[in-house]
DRENFITOR-909515 format. One record per residue (C-alpha): residue number from 1; residue in three letters; x, y, z. Coordinates in nm, 3 decimals, padded with zeros to 5 digits. Example, Ala and Ser with C-alpha at 12.3 -4.5 7.8 and 13.67 -1.06 7.14 Angstrom:
2
{atom 1, 'ala', {01.230, -00.450, 00.780}}
{atom 2, 'ser', {01.367, -00.106, 00.714}}
END
This chain:
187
{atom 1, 'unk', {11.183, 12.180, 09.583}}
{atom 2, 'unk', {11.200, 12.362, 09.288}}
{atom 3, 'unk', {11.097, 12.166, 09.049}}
{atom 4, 'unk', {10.796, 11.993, 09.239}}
{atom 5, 'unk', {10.628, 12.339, 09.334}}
{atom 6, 'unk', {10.554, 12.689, 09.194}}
{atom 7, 'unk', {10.624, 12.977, 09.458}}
{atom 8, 'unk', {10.520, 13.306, 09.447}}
{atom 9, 'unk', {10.598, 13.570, 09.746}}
{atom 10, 'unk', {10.447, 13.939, 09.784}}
{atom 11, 'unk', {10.694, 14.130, 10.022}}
{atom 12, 'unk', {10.472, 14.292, 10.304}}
{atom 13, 'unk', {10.540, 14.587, 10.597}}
{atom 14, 'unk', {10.460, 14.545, 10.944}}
{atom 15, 'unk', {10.111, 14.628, 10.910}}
{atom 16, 'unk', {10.054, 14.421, 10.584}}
{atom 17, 'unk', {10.155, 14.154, 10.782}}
{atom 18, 'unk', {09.916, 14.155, 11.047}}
{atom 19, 'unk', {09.620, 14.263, 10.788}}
{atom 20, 'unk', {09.720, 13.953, 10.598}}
{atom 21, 'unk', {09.722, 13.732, 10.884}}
{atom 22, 'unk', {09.326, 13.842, 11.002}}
{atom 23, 'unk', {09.270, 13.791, 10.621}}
{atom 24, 'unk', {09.366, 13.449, 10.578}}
{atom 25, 'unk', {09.183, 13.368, 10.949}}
{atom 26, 'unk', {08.884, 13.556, 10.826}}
{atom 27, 'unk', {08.899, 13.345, 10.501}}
{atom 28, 'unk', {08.890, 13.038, 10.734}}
{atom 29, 'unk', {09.200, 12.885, 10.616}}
{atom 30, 'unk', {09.304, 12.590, 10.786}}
{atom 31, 'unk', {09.618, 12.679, 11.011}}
{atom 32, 'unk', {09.878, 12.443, 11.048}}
{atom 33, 'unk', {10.125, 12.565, 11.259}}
{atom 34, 'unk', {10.255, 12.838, 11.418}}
{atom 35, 'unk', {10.627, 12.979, 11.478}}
{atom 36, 'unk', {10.814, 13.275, 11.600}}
{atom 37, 'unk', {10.901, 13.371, 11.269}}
{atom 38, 'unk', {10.619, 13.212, 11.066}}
{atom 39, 'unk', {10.270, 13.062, 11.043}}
{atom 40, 'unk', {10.147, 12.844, 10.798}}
{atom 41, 'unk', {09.775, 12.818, 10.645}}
{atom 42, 'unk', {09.699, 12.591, 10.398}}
{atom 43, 'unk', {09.388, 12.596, 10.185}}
{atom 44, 'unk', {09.273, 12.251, 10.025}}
{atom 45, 'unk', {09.029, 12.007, 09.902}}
{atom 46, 'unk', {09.081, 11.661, 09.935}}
{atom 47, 'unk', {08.967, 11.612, 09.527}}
{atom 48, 'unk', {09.092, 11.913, 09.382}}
{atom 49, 'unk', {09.427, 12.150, 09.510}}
{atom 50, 'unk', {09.654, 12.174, 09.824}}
{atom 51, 'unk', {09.830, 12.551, 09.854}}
{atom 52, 'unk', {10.034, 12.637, 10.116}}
{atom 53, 'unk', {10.056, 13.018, 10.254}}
{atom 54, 'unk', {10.348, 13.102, 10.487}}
{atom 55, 'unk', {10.295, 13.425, 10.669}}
{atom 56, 'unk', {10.654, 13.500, 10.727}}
{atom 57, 'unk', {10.672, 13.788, 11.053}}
{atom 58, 'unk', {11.033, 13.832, 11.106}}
{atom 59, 'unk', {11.120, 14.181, 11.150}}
{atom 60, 'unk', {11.361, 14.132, 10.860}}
{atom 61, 'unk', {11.194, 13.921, 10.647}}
{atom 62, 'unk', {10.814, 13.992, 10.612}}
{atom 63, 'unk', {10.629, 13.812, 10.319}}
{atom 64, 'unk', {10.336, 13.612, 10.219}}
{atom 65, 'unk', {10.477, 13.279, 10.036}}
{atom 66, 'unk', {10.251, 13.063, 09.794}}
{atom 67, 'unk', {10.340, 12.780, 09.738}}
{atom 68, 'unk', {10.187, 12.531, 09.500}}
{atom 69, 'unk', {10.261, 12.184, 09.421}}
{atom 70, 'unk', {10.273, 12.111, 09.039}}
{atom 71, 'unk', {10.078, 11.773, 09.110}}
{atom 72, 'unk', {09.732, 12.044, 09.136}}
{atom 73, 'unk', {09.514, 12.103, 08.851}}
{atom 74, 'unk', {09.609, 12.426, 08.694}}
{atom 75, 'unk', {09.212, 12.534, 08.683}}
{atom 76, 'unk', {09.197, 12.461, 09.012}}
{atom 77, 'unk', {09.412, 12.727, 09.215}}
{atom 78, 'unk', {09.272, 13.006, 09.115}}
{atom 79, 'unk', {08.947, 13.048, 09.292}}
{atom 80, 'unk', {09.067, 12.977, 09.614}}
{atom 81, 'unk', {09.336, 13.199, 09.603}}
{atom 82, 'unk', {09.059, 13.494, 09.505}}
{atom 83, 'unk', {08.860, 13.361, 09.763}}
{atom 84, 'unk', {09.130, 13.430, 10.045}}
{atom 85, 'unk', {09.285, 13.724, 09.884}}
{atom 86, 'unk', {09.013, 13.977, 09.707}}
{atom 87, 'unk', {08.919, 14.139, 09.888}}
{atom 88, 'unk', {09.318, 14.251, 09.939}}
{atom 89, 'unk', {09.433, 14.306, 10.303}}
{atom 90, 'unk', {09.519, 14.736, 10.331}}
{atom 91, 'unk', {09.893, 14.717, 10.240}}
{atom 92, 'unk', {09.869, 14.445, 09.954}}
{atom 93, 'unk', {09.764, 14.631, 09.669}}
{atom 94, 'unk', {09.986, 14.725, 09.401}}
{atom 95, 'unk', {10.286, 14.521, 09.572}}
{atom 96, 'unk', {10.483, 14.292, 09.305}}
{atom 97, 'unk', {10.403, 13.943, 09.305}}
{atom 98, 'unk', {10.696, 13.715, 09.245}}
{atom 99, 'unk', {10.854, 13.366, 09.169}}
{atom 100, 'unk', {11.117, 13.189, 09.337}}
{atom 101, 'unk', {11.398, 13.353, 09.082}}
{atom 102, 'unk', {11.291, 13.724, 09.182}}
{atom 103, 'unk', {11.050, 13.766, 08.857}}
{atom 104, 'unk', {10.783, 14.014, 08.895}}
{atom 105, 'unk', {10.475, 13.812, 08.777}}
{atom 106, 'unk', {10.185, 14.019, 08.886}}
{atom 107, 'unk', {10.069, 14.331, 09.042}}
{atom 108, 'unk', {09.854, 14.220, 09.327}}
{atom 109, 'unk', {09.486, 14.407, 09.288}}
{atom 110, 'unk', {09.579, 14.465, 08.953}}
{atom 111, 'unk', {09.312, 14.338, 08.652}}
{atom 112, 'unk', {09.394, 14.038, 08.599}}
{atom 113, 'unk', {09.662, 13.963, 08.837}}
{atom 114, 'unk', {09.562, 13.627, 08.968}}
{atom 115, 'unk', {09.454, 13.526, 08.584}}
{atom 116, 'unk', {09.842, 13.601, 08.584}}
{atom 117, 'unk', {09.943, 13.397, 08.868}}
{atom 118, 'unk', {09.774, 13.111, 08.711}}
{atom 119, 'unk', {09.965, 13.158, 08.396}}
{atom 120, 'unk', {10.287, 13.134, 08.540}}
{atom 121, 'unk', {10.175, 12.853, 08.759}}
{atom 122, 'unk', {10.054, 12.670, 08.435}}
{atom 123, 'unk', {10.341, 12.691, 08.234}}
{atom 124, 'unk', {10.542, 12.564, 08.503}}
{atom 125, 'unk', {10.301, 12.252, 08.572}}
{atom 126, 'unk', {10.348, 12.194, 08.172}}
{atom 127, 'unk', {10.703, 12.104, 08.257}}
{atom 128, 'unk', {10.639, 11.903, 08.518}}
{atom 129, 'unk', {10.411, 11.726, 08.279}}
{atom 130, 'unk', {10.662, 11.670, 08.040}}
{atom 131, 'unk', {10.914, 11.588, 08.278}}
{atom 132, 'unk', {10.731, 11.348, 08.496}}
{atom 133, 'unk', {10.390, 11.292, 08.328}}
{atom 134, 'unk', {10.024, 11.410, 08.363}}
{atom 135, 'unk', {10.000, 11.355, 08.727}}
{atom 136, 'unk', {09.732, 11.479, 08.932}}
{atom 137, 'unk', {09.681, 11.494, 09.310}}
{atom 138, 'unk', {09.595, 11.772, 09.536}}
{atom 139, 'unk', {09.917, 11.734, 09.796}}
{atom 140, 'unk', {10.138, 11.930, 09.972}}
{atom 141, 'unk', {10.434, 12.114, 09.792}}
{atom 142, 'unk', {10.670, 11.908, 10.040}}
{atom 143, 'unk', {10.546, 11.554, 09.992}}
{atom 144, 'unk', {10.543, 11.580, 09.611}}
{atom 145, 'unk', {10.874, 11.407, 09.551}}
{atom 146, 'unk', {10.833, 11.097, 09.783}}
{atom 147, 'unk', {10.435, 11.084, 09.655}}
{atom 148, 'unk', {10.542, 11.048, 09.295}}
{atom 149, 'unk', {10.856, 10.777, 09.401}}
{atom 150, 'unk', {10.600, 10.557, 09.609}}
{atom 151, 'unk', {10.372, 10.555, 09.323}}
{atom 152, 'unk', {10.656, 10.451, 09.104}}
{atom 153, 'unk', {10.507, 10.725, 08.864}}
{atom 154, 'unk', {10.874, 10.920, 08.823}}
{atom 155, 'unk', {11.134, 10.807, 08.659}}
{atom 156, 'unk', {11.322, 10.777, 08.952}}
{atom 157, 'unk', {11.404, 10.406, 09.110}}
{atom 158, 'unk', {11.517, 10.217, 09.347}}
{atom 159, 'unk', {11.839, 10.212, 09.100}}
{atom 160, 'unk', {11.854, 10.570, 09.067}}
{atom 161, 'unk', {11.813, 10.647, 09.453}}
{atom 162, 'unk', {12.062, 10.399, 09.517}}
{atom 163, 'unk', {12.292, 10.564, 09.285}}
{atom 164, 'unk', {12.250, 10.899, 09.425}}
{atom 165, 'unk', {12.303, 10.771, 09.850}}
{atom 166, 'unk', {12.616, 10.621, 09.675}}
{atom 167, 'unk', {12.717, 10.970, 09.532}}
{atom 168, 'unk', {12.658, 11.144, 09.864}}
{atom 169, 'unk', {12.816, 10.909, 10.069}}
{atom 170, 'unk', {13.140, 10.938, 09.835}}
{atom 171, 'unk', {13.081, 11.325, 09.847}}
{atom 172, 'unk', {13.148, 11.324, 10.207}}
{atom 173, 'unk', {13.358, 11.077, 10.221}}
{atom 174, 'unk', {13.579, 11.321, 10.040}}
{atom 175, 'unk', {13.510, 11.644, 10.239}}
{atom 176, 'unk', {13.621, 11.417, 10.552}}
{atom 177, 'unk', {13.959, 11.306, 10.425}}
{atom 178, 'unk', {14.247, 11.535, 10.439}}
{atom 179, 'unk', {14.418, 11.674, 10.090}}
{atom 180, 'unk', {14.624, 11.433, 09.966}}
{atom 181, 'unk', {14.548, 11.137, 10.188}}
{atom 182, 'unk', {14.579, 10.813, 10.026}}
{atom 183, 'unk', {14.357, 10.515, 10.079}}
{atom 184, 'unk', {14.542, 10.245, 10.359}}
{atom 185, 'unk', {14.647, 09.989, 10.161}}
{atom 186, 'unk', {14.570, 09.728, 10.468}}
{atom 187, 'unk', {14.916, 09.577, 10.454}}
END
């Protein structure tokens, strides 16, 4: 997923959690489901961006995820994420804001920190567009990859799918044969 989608998490408490949660319902964003350990929102426009926000309430793991598909407009994210986050829910200010690799890449409530967040977010979709092309469409982080192979726009093809089904197959194949095992030779 890495590659089709920028995340960013900000590490909450107990009560961050819940503030965050009457936040993003205040905000009015669109909730899509509902677990024991998390709750997804979502906050899109059919013509312009798609951005997921997991509300992850496990005692041991409590954290607001962003996640952003790299097929959205970099101009585009920003505003709604100010929209549903400033004003801050109590317990968010001043936490770290960070990527998928543990970087710090903004202070939340600090000047500038969603200015930031778009940053990051944009040099990221600039490798997507070199990888993959300018490609726009407001989707979900999780339907990127199969979006961009039905529109044949990737570089991927039926060849190259085909190639890699082979390579798993083989992989397990392997795992399932004991050390040392030859092939039956069918005589």
């Amino acid at each position: 997923m890495g590659r089709e989608a920028a995340t960013y998490e900000i590490a909450l408490s107990a009560d961050a959690a819940s503030a965050a949660m009457r936040c993003l319902d205040a905000a009015g964003c669109e909730q899509l489901g509902a677990g024991a350990e998390r709750i997804d929102f979502v906050l899109r426009d059919p013509a312009r961006y798609w951005i997921d926000l997991r509300l992850h309430h496990a005692p041991n793991d409590r954290r607001l995820e962003i996640r952003i598909a790299l097929t959205n407009d970099t101009w585009s994210i920003r505003a709604p994420l100010e929209r549903v986050l400033t004003p801050l829910p109590d317990g968010l200010e001043g936490v770290a804001v960070r990527d998928d690799e543990g970087r710090e890449v903004a202070i939340a409530g600090a000047d500038g920190w969603t200015l930031a967040l778009e940053d990051d977010f944009g040099r990221r979709r600039d490798e997507f567009v070199a990888r993959i092309g300018d490609f726009n469409a407001p989707i979900s982080a999780d339907h990127v990859y199969m979006y961009l192979h039905q529109t044949r726009w990737n570089i991927d093809n039926d060849n190259e799918l085909a190639w890699h089904r082979e390579r798993e197959i083989a992989a397990m194949e392997e795992m399932w044969s004991p050390e040392g095992d030859e092939p039956e030779s069918g005589e």
